[in-house]
Backbone as XML, in Angstrom:
<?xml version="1.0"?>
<chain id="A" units="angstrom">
  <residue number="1" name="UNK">
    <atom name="N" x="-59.321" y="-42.065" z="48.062"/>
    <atom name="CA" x="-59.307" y="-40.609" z="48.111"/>
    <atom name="C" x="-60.730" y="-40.103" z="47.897"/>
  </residue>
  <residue number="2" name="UNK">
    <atom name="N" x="-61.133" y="-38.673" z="48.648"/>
    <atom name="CA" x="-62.255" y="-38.247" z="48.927"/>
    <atom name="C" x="-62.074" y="-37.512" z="47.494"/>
  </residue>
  <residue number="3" name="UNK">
    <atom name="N" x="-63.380" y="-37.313" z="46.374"/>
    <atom name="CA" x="-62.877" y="-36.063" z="45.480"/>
    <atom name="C" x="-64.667" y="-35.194" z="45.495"/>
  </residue>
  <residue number="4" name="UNK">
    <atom name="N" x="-63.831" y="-34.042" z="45.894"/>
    <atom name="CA" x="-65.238" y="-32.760" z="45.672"/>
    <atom name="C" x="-65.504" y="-32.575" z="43.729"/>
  </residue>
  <residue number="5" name="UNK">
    <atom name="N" x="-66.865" y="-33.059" z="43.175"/>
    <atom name="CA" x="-67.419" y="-32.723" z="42.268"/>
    <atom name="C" x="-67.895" y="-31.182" z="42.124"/>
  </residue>
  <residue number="6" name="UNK">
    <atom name="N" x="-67.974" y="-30.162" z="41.923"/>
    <atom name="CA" x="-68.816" y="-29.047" z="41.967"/>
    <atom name="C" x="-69.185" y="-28.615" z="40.220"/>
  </residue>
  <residue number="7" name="UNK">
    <atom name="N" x="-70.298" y="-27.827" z="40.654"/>
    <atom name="CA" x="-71.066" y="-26.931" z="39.611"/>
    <atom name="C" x="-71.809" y="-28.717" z="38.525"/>
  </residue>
  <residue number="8" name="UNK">
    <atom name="N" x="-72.303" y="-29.072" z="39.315"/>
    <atom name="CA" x="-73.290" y="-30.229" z="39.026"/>
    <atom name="C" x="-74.737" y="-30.202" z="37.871"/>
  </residue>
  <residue number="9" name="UNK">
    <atom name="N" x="-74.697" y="-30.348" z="37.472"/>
    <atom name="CA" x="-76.449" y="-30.205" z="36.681"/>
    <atom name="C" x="-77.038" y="-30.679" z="37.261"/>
  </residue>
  <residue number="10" name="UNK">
    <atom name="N" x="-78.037" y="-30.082" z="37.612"/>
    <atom name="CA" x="-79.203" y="-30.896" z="39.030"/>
    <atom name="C" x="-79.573" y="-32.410" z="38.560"/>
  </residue>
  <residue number="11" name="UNK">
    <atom name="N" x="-79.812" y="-32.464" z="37.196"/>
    <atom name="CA" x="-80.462" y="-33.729" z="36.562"/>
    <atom name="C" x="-78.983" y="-35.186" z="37.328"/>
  </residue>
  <residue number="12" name="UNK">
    <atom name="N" x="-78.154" y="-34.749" z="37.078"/>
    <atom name="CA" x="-76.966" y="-35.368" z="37.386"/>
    <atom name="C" x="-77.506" y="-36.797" z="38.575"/>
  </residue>
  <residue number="13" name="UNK">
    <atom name="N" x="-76.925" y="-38.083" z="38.782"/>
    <atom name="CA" x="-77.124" y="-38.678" z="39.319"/>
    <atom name="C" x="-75.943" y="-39.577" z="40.135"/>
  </residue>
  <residue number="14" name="UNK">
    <atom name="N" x="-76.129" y="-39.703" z="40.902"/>
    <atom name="CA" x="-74.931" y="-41.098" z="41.338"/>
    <atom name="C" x="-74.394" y="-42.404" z="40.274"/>
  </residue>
  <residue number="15" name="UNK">
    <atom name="N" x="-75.134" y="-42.532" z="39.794"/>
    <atom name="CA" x="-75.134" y="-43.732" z="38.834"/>
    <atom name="C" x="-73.826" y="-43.109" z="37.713"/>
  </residue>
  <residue number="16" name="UNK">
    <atom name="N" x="-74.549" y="-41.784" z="37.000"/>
    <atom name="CA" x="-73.443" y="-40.806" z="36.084"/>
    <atom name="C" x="-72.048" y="-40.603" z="36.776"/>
  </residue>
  <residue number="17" name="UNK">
    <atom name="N" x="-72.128" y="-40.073" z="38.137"/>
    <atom name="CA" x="-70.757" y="-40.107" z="38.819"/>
    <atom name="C" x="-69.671" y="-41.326" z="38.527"/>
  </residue>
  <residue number="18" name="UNK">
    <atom name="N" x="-70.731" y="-42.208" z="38.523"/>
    <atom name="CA" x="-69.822" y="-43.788" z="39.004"/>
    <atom name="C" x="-69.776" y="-43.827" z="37.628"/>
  </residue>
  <residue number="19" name="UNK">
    <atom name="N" x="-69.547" y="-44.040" z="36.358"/>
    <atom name="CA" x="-69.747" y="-44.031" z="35.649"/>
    <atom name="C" x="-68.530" y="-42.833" z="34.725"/>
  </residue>
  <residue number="20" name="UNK">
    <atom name="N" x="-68.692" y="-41.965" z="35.101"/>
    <atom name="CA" x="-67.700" y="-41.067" z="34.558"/>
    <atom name="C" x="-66.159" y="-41.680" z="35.197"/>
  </residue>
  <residue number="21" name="UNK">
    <atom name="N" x="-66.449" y="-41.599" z="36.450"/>
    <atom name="CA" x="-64.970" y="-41.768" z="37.239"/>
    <atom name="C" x="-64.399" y="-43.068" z="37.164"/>
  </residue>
  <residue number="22" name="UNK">
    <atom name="N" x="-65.479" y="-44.033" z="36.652"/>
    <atom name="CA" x="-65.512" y="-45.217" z="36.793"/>
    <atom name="C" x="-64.251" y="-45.541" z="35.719"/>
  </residue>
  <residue number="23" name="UNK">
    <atom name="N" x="-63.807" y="-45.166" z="34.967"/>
    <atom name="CA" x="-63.617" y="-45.497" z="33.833"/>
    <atom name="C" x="-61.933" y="-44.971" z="33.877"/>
  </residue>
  <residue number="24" name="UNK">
    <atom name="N" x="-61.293" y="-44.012" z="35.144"/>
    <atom name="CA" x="-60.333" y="-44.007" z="35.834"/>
    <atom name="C" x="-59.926" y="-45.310" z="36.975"/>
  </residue>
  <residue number="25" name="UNK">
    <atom name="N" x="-60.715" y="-46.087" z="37.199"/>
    <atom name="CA" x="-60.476" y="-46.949" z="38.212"/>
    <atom name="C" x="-61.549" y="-47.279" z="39.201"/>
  </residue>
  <residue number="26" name="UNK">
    <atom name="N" x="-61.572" y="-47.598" z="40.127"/>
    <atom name="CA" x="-62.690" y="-48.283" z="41.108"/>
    <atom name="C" x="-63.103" y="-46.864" z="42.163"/>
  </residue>
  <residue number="27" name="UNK">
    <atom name="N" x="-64.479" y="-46.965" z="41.712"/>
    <atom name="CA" x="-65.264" y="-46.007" z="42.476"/>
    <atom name="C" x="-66.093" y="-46.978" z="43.457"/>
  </residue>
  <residue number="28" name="UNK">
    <atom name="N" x="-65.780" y="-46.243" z="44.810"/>
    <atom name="CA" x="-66.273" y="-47.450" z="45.975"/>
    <atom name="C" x="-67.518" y="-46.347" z="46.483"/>
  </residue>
  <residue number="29" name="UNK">
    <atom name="N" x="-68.006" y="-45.050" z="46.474"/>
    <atom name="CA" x="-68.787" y="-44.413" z="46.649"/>
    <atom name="C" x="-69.229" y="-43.124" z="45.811"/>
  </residue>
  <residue number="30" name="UNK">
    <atom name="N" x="-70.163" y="-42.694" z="45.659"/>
    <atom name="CA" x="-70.939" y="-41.508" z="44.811"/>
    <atom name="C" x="-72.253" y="-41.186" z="45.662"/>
  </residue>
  <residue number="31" name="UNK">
    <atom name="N" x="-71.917" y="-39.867" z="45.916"/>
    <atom name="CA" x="-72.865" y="-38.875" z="46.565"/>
    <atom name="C" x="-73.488" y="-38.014" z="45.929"/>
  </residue>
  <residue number="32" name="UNK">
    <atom name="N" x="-74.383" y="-37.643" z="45.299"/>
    <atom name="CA" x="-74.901" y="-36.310" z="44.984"/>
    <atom name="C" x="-75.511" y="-35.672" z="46.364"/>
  </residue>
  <residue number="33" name="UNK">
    <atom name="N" x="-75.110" y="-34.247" z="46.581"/>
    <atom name="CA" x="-75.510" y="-33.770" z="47.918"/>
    <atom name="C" x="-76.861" y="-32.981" z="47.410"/>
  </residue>
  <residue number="34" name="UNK">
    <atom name="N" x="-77.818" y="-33.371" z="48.059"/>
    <atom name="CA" x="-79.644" y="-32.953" z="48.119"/>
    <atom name="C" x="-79.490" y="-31.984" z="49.366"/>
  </residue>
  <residue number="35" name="UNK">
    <atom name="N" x="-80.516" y="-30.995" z="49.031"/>
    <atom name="CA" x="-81.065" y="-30.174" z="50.146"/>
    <atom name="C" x="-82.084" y="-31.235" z="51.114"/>
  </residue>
  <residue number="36" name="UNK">
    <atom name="N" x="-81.921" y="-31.163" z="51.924"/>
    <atom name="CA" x="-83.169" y="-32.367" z="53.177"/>
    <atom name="C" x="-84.377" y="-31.808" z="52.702"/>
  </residue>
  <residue number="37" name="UNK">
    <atom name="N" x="-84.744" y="-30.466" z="52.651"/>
    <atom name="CA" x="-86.524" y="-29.933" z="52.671"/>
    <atom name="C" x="-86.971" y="-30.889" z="51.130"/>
  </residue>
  <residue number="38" name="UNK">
    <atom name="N" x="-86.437" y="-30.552" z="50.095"/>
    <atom name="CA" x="-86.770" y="-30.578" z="48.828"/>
    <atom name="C" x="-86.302" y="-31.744" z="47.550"/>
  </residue>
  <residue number="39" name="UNK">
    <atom name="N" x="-85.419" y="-32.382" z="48.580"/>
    <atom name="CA" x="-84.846" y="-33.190" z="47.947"/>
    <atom name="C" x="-83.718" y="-33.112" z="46.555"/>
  </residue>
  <residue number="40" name="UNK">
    <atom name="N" x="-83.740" y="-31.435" z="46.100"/>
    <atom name="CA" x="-83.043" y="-31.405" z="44.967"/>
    <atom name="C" x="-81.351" y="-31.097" z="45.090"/>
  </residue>
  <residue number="41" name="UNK">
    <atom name="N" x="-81.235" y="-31.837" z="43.986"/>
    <atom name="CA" x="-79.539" y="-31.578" z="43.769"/>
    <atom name="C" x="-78.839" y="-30.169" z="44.333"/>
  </residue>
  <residue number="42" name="UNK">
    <atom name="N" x="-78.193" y="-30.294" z="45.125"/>
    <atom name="CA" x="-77.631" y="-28.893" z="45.899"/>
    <atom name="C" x="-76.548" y="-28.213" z="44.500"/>
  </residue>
  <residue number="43" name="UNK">
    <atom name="N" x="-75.946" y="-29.175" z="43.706"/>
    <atom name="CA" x="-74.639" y="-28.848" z="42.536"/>
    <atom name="C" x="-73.424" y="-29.270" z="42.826"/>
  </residue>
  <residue number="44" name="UNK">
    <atom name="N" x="-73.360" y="-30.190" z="43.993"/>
    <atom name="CA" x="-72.192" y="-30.777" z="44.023"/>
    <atom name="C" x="-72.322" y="-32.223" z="44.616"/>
  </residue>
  <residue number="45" name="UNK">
    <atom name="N" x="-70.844" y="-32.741" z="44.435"/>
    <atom name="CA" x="-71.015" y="-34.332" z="44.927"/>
    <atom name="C" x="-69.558" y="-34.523" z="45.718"/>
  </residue>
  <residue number="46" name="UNK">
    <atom name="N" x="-69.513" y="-35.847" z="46.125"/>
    <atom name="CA" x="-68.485" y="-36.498" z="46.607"/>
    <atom name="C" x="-68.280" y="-37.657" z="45.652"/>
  </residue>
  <residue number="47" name="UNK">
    <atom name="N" x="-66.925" y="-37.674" z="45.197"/>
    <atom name="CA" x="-67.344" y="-39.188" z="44.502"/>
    <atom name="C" x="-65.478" y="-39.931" z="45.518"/>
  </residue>
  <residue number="48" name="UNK">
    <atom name="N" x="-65.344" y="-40.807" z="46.333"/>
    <atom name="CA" x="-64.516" y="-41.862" z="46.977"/>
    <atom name="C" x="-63.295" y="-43.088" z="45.695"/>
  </residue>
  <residue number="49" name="UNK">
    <atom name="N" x="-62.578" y="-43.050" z="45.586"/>
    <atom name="CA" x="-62.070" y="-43.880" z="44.735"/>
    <atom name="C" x="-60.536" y="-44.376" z="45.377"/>
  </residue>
  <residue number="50" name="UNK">
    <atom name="N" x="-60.810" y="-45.658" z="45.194"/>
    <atom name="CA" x="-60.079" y="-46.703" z="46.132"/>
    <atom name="C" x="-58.634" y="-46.538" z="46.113"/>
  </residue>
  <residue number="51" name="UNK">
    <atom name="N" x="-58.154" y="-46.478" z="44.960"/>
    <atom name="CA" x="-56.796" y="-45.897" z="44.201"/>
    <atom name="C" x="-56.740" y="-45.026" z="44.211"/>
  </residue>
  <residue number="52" name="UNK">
    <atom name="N" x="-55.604" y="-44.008" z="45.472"/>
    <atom name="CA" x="-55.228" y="-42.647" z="45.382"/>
    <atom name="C" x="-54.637" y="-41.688" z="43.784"/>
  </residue>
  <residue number="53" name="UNK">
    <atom name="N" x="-53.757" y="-43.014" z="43.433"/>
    <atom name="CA" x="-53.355" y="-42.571" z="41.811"/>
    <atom name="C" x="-54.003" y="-42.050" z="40.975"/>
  </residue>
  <residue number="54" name="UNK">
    <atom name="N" x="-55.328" y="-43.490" z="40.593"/>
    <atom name="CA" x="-56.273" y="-43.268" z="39.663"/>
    <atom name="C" x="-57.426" y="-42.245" z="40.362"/>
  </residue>
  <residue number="55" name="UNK">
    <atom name="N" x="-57.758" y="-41.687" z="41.381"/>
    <atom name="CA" x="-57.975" y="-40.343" z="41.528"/>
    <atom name="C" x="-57.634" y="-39.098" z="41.525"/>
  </residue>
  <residue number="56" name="UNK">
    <atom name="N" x="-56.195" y="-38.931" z="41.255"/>
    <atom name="CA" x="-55.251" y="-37.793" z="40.747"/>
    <atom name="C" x="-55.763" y="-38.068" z="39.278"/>
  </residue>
  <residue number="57" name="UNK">
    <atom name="N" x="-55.531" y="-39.088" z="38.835"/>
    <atom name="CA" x="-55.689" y="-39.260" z="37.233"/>
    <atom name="C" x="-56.818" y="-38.641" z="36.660"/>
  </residue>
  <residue number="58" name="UNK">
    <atom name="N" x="-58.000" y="-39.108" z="37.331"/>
    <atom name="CA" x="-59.427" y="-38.818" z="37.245"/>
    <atom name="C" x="-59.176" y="-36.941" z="37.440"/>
  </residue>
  <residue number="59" name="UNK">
    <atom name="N" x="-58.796" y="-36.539" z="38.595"/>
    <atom name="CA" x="-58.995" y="-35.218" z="39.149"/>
    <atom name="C" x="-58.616" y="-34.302" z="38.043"/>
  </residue>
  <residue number="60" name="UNK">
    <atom name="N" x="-57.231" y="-34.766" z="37.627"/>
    <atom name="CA" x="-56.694" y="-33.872" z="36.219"/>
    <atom name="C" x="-57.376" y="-34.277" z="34.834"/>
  </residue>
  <residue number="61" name="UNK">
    <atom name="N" x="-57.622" y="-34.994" z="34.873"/>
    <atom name="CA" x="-58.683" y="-35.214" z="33.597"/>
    <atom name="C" x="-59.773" y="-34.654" z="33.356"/>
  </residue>
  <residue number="62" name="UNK">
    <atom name="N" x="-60.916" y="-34.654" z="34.498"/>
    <atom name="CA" x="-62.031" y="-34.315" z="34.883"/>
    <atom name="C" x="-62.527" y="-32.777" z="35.036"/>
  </residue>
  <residue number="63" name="UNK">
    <atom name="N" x="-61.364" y="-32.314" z="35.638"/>
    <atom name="CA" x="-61.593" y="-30.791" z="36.159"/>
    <atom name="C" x="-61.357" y="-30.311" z="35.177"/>
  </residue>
  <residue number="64" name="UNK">
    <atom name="N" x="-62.679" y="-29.253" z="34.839"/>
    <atom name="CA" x="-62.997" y="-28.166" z="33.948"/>
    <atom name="C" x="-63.505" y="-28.908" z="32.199"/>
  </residue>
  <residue number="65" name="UNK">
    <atom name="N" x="-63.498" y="-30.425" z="32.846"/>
    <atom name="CA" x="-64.194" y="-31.058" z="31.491"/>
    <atom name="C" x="-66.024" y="-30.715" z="31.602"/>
  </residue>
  <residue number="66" name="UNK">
    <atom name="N" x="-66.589" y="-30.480" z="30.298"/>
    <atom name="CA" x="-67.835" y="-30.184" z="30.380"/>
    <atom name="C" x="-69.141" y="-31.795" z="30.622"/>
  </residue>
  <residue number="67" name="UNK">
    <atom name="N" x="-69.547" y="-31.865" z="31.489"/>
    <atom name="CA" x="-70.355" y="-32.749" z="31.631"/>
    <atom name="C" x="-72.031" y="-32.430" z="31.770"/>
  </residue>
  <residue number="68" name="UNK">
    <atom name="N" x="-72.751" y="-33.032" z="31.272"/>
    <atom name="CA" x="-74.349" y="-32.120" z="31.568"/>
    <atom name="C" x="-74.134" y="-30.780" z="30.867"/>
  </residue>
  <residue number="69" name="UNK">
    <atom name="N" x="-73.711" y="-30.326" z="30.092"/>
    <atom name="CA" x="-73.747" y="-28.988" z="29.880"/>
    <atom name="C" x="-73.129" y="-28.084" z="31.082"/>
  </residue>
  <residue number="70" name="UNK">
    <atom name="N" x="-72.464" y="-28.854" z="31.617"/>
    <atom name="CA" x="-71.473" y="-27.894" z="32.856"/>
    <atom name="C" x="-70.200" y="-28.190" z="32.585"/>
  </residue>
  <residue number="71" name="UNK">
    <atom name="N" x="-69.794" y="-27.187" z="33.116"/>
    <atom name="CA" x="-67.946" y="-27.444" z="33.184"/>
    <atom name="C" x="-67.969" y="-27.739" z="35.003"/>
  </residue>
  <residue number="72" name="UNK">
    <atom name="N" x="-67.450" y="-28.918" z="35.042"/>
    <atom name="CA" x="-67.039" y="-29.340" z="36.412"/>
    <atom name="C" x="-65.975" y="-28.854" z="37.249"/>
  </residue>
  <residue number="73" name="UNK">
    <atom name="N" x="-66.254" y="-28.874" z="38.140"/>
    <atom name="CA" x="-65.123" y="-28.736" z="39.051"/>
    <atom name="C" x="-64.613" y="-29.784" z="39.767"/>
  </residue>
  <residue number="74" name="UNK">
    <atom name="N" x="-63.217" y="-30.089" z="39.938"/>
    <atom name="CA" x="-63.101" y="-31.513" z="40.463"/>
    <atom name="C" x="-61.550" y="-31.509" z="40.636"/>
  </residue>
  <residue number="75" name="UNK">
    <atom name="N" x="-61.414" y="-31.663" z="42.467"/>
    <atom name="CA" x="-60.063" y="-31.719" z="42.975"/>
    <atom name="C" x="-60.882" y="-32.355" z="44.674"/>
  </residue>
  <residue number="76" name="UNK">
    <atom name="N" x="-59.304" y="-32.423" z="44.660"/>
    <atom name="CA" x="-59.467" y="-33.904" z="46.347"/>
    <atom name="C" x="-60.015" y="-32.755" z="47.004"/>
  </residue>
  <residue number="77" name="UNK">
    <atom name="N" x="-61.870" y="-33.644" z="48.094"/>
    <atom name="CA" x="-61.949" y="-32.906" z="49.197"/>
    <atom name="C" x="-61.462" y="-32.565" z="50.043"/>
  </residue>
  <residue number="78" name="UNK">
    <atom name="N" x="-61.593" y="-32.069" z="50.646"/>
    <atom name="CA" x="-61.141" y="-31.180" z="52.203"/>
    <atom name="C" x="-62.031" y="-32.312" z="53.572"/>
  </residue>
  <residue number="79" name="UNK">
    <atom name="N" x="-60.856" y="-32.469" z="54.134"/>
    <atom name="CA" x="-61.321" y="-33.387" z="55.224"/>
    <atom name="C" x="-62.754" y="-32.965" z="55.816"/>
  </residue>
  <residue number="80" name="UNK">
    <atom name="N" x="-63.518" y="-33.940" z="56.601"/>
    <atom name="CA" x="-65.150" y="-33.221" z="57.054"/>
    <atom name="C" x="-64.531" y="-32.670" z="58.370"/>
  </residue>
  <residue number="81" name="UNK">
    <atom name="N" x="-65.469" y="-31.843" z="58.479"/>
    <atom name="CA" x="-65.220" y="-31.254" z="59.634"/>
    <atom name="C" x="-66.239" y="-32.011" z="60.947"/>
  </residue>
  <residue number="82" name="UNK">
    <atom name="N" x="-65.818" y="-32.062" z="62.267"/>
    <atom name="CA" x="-66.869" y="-32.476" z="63.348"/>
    <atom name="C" x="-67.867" y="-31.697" z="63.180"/>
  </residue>
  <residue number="83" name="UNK">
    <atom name="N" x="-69.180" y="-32.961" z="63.087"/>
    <atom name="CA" x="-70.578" y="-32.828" z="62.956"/>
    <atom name="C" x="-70.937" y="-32.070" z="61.691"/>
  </residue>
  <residue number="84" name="UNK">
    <atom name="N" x="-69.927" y="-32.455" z="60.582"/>
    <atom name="CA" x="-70.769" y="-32.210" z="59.178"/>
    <atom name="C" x="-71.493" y="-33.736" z="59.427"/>
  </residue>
  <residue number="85" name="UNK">
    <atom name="N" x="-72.807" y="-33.220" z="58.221"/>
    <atom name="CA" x="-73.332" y="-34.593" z="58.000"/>
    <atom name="C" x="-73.691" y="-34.595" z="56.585"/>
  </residue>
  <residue number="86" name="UNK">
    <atom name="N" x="-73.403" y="-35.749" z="56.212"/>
    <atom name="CA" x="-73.545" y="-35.918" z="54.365"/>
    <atom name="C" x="-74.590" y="-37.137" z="54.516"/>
  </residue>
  <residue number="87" name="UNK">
    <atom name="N" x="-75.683" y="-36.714" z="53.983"/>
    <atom name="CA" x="-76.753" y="-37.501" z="53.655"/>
    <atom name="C" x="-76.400" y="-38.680" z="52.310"/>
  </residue>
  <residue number="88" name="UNK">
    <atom name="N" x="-76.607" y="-39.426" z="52.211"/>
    <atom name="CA" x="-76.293" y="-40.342" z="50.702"/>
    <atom name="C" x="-77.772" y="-41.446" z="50.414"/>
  </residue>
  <residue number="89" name="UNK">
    <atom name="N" x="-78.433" y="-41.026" z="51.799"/>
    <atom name="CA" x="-79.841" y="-41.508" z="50.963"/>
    <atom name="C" x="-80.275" y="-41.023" z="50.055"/>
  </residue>
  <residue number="90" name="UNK">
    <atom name="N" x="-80.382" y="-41.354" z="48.718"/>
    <atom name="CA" x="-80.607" y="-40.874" z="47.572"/>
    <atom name="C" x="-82.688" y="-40.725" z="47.705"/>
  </residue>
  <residue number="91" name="UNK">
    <atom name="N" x="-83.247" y="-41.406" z="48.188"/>
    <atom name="CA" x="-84.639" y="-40.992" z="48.492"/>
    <atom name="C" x="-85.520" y="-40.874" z="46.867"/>
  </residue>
  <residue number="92" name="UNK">
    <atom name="N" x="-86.721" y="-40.191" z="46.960"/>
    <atom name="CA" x="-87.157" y="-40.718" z="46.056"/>
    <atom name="C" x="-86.367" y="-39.579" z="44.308"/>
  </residue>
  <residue number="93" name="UNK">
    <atom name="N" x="-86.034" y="-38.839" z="45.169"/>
    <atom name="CA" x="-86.085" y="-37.500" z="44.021"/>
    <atom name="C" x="-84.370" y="-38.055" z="42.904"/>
  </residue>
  <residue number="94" name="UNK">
    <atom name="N" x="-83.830" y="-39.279" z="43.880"/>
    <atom name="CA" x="-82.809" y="-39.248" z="42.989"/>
    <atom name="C" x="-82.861" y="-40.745" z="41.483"/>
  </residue>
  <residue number="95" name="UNK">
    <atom name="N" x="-84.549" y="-41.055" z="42.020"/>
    <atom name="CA" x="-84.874" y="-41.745" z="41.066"/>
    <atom name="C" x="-85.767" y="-40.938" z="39.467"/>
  </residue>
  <residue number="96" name="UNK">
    <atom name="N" x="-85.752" y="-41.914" z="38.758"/>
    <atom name="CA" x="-85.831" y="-41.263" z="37.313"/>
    <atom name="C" x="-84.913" y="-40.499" z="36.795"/>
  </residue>
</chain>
């Protein structure tokens, strides 16, 4: 299952995603979505988890828990639409 992260702390990383969700079950992908010009955290993510269950589990757990000093948002994405494109090269800005 696809799950939309929102209201992100820019500092936030892929590694933290996998890591939070991780701990519901097997996370097979983590996106933080970057602007292309600037490289910075746009405030939301995708995070993929292999087990539809343990992503309901995660989703109700997660949503509106405070992480980074944010309260998250977090329920199953919305299918992509033709010719979205989700970047997941993390590049240099998603190091440190």
């Amino acid at each position: 299952m696809n799950i939309y992260v929102g209201n992100l702390a820019w500092k936030v990383k892929k590694q933290d995603l996998e890591e939070l969700f991780g701990h519901f079950g097997e996370v097979t992908r983590a996106v933080v979505v970057r602007d292309k010009a600037t490289r910075r955290s746009k405030g939301f993510a995708f995070v993929e988890m292999s087990d539809d269950d343990a992503a309901r589990d995660a989703i109700s757990h997660l949503n509106n828990t405070v992480f980074h000093e944010r309260a998250l948002m977090v329920n199953e994405a919305n299918p992509r639409k033709e010719g979205d494109v989700l970047e997941d090269d993390p590049g240099p800005a998603e190091e440190g």
